[in-house]
N, C-alpha and C positions, 0 to 999 in steps of 0.2 A: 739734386741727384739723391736717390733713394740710399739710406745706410743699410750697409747688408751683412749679416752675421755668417760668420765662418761654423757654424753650430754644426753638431754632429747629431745625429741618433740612431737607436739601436736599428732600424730599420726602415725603409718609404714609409712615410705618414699612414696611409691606408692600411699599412698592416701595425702597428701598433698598439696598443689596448688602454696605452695611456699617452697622452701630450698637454704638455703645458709651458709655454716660452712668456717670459717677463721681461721688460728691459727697466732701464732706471739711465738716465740724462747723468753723469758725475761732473762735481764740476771744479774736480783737475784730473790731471791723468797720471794713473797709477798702475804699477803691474796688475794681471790678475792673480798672484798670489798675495798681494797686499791687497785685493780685496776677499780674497778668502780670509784671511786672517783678522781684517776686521768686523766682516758680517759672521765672522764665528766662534768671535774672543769672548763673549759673555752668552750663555748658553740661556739661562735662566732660570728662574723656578718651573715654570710651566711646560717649556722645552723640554726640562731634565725628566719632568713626569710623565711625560708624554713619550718619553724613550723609554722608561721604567714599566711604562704601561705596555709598550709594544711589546720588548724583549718578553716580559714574562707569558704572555698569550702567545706569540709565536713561537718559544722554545718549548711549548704546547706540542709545536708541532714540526718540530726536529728542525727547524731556524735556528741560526746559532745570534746570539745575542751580539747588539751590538753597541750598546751602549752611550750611544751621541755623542756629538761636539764633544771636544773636550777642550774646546778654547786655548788649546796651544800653538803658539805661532811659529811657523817654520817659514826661514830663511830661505830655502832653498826646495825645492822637490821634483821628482825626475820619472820618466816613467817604471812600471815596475813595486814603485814606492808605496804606502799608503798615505793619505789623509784622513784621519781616525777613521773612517768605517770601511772607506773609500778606496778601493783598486784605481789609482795614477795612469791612464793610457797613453795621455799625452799632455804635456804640460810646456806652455810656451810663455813667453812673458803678458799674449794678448787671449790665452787661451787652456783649459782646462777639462780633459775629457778625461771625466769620473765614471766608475761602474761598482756594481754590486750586485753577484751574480749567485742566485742558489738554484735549488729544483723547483721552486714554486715561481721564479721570475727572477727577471732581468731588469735591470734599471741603469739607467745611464743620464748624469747630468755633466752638459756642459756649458760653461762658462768661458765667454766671450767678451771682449771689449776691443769695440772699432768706434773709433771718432769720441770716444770719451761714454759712448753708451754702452752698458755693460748687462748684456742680454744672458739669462737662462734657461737653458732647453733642458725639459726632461721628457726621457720617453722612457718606456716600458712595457715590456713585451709579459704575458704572464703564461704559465706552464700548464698549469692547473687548476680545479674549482678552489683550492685555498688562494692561490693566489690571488684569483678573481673576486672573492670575500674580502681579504687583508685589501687590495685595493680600493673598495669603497669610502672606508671611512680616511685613510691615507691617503688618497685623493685629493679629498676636501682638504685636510691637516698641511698637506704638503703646498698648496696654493698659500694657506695662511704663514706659512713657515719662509717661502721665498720673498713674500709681498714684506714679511717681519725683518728677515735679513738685507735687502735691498733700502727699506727705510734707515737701519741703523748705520748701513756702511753712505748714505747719502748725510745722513746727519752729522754723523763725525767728521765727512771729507768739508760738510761746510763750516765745521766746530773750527777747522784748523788753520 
């Protein structure tokens, strides 16, 4: 029987401007706030820079900065809430629908775990020609950034 993700996105696949869904096999099972908290407890030098780089070119262009991970682990989170950058829309112990909304675009990841596999959907709808620019190289960056965080949170759960 095929495993099927409860994933949400900003909108039908077709109309989108961006998608990108990753899974990863865990091998025990774990809420998905515990797994946010360990694919985002150690940010790094290159991550940090990489947000340091955004913020200052998009507050270029009335983006409001936002600063990345900040590797703090909560207990607890509910809709409403933030996760450092993150608008909270829904958060269940199998499931996690994050947003981040300005004039230039919409963005929406969620994070899912059914059967011990822990799938991420991002989509992204954009506004405008900034948007459409700022996505290109974010694009590529954000592929390399889930593929980064899905490695560490499989390496630790097998560390333990």
């Amino acid at each position: 029987m095929p495993i099927t993700s409860p994933a949400h996105t900003l909108r039908a696949l077709l109309e989108l401007d961006y998608y990108h869904i990753r899974s990863v096999q865990l091998p025990v099972e774990i809420t998905m706030l515990d797994a946010w908290n360990i694919a985002t407890a150690e940010p790094g030098l290159a991550m940090r820079l990489a947000f340091r780089i955004r913020d200052a070119i998009s507050s270029l262009f009335g983006v409001r900065r936002i600063g990345g991970f900040s590797g703090v682990a909560r207990k607890t989170v509910h809709a409403g809430e933030h996760l450092d950058f993150f608008l909270v829309e829904h958060s269940a112990s199998n499931i996690l629908v994050l947003t981040e909304r300005d004039r230039h675009l919409d963005v929406m990841i969620c994070l899912s775990i059914t059967d011990r596999v822990l799938t991420i959907t991002s989509s992204v709808v954009t506004h405008n020609l900034y948007g459409r620019i700022y996505m290109l190289p974010v694009g590529l960056a954000h592929k390399v950034i889930v593929s980064s965080h899905l490695r560490r949170l499989k390496r630790s759960l097998e560390g333990q």
